[in-house]
N, C-alpha and C positions, 0 to 999 in steps of 0.2 A: 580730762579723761585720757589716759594712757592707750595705749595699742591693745594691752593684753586686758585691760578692762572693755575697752570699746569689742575683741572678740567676744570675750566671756559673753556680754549683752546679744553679740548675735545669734549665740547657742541659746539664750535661755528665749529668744525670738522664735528659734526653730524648735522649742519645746510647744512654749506658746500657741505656735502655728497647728502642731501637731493637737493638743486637747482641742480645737478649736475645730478638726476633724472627726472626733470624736474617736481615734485611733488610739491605743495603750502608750503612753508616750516614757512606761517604765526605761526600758535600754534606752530611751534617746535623752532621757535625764542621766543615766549613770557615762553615759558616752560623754555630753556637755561637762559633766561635773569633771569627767576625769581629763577632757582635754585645758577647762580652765585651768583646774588645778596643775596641769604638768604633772598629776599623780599617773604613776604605776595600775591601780584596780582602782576601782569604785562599785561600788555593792546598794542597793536598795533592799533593807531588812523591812519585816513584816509579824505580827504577832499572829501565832497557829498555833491556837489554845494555848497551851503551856510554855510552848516555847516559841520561838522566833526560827525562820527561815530569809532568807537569800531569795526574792522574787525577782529581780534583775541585779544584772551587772555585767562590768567589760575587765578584761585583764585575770580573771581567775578562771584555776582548772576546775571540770567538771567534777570531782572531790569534793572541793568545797563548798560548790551550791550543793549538793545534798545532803548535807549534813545539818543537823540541828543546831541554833546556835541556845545557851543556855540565859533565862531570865538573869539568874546571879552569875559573880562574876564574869562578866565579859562587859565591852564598851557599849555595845549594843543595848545590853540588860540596862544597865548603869542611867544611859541618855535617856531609854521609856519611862526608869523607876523617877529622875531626878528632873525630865524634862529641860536641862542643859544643854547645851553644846558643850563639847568637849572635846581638847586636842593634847595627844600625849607626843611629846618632841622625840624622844625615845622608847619604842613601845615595850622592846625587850626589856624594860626596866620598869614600867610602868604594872603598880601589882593590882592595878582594876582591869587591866585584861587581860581577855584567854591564851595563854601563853600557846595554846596548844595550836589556834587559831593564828595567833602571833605566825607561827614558826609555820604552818600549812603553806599560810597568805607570801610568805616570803618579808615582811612589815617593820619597816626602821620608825615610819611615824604613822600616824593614823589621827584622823578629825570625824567625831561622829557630831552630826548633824541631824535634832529631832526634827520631823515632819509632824506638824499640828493640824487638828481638825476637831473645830469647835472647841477650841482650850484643851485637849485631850492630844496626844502623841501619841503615833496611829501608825508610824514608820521611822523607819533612820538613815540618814543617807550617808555612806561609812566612805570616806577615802583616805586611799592608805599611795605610802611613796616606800619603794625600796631602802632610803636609808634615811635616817635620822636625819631634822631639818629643825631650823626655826620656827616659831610661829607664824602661820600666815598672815599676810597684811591684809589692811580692813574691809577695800575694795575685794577681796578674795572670799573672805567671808559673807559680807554681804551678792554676791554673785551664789554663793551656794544656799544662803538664807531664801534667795531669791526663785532656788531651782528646787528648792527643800518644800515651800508654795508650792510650787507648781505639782510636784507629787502631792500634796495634801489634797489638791484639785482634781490626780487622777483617781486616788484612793473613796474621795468621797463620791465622784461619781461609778467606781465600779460599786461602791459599798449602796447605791441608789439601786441602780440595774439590778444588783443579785437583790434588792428587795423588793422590787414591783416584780420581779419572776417568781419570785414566790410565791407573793400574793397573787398572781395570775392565774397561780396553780393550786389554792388552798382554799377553803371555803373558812370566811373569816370567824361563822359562827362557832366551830367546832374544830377546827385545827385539819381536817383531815383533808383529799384531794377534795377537788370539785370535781364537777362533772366533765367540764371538759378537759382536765388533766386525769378524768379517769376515762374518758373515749381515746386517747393517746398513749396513756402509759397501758391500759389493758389489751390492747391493741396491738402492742410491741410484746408483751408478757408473754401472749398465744402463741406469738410469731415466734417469740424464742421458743419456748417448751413444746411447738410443731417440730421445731428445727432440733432439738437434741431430743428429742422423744420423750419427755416428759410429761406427766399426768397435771391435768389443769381442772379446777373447778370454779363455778361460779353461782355467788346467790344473790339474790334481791333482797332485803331485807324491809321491811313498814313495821314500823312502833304504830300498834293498837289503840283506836280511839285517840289521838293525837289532837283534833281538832277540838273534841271536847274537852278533852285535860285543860287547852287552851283556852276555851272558850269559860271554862269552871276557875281557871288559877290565874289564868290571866297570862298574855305573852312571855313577860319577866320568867314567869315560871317554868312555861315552856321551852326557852330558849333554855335556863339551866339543864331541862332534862335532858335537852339534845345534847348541852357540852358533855355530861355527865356522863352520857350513854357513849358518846365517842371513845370522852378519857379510857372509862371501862373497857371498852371492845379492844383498844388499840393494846392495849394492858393484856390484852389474852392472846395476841395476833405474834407471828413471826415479821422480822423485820420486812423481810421480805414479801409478803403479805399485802397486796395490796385492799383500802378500804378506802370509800368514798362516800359522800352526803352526795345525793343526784336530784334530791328535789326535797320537800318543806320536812317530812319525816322519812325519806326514801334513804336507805346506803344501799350502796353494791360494794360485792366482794371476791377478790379474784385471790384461789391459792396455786400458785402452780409448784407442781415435786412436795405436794403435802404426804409424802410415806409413810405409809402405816395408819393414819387417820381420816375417814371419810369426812366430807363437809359439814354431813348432819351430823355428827362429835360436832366437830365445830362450833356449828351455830346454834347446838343446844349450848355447851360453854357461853357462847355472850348471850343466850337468854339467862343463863344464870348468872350473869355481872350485872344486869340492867338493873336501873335503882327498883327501892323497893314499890311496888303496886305499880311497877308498868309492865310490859307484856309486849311481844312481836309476832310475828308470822313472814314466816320464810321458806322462797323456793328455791331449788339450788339444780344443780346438773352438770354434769360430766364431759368431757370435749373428750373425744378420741379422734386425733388425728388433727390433721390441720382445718378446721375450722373459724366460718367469719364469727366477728365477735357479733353481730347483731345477731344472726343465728341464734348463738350461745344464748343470748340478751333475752330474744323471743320464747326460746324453752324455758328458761327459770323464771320468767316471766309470767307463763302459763301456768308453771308451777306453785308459785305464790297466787297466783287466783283460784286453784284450788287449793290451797292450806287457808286460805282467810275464808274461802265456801265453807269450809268447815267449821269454823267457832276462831275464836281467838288464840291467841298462841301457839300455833299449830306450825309443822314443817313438814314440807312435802317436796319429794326429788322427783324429775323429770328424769325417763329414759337417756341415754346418755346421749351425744349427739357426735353423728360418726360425718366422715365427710360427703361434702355434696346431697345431703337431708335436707331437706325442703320444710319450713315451718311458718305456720300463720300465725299471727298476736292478737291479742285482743285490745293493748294497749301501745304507743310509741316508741318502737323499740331506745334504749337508754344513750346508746352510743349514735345518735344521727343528732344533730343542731336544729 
């Protein structure tokens, strides 16, 4: 083992060291790869929907991390479509890449290297040398196959995190938040729309006879009607909109800056999505001013105990609730664990 292989191996050590932190070890792969290689830049590419970005790298101006780099022609494109490695000895001549990227990058050669994950190509790790060179020798590439790993290591564990945070926050029957990602995000919603003076409403929502439907069709069936009823509602909601499942047939729903439409519009709208022969009853109510959300929670709360006193299907709004109002419940307010 030579000098400059025996360093290459201490960088991909200090890569190594780094996932083993559990720290992003993107820049300290693009920094190893570019000191192995004696290259100019080094770049860690990423697919973002349609097209690819620049998530780390060392040696390039801020220009070129923001720009999009394109699926077709470019190197980048080329390595995810063909899953290769690929080294172009002169790039200006080379007519599978972006010339325009070419010339940005400043790029005589360039080596793009796919990062794999689960037999899928998931990244690329692109290094480029100011002027035209040979190909690199074998211990070179295999150092970069090696640091090329090590991304696939950091990619699949970000791509784990952003999925148990999701699932943290999703109620798995119905897609919508859970409960406790609706005591947090509704939470912050008030706090904003106190803070720019924005109009906020909230309702409780219970699908009608629920447990009978269940107990007559049987769970299977049940559970459809809840994804059903979600799809639908979500279908009728602004993005912005938040909506959540908070118990077996319970959602709440928080609009803030709903202009021009009161909530009971609204939530007659999703009684009119709900599949056919089910039925809801809902309380809803007003927030003026900055207000806690259990507060809020205990009024519409109330409110739906009187819409369901009255028959089925029924919707009934609660006085509005102004700051420092004092309110009793009859049931757990929604936002306490």
């Amino acid at each position: 083992m030579d000098r400059t292989e025996a360093d290459g191996l201490g960088h991909a050590l200090a890569v190594a060291r780094m996932l083993a932190t559990g720290a992003d070890p993107r820049a300290t792969i693009c920094d190893a790869a570019r000191r192995v290689a004696a290259a100019d830049w080094t770049a860690l590419v990423e697919r973002d929907e349609d097209a690819l970005r620049i998530t780390a790298a060392e040696g390039l101006c801020q220009g070129v991390l923001r720009g999009a780099i394109g699926l077709e022609r470019s190197g980048s494109g080329h390595a995810f479509a063909s899953g290769d490695a690929r080294f172009s000895p002169d790039a200006a001549a080379d007519p599978l890449l972006d010339q325009r990227l070419v010339a940005a990058t400043g790029s005589g050669a360039v080596l793009h290297q796919p990062v794999r994950h689960s037999g899928s190509v998931v990244g690329v790790l692109v290094v480029g040398w100011a002027q035209p060179r040979r190909r690199p020798e074998a211990s070179l590439w295999r150092l970069l196959e090696l640091l090329a790993l090590y991304a696939a290591i950091a990619l699949e564990r970000d791509s784990l995190v952003a999925t148990l945070a999701v699932e943290a926050r999703t109620d798995p029957l119905t897609g919508l938040a859970n409960r406790r990602h609706w005591q947090d995000q509704a939470a912050r919603d008030l706090r904003r729309a106190s803070r720019h003076g924005l109009a906020a409403t909230l309702a409780l929502i219970d699908l009608d006879d629920f447990k009978r439907f269940n107990d007559t069709y049987g769970h299977a069936a049940g559970d459809e009607l809840l994804r059903t009823t979600a799809a639908n509602w979500r279908a009728q909601l602004r993005e912005s909109d938040l909506l959540a499942r908070v118990g077996g047939d319970e959602f709440a729903l928080l609009a803030v800056a709903n202009v021009g439409e009161d909530l009971d519009v609204v939530v007659e709208r999703l009684r009119a999505a709900l599949p056919p022969g089910a039925s809801c009853s809902a309380g809803w109510v007003a927030a003026g001013g900055d207000v806690d959300l259990d507060q809020l929670t205990i009024r519409a709360d109330a409110a739906l105990y009187r819409a369901k006193g009255a028959g089925k299907g029924r919707v009934a709004a609660a006085d509005p609730l102004m700051p420092g109002a004092q309110t009793t419940s009859r049931r757990r307010p929604l936002s306490t664990s």
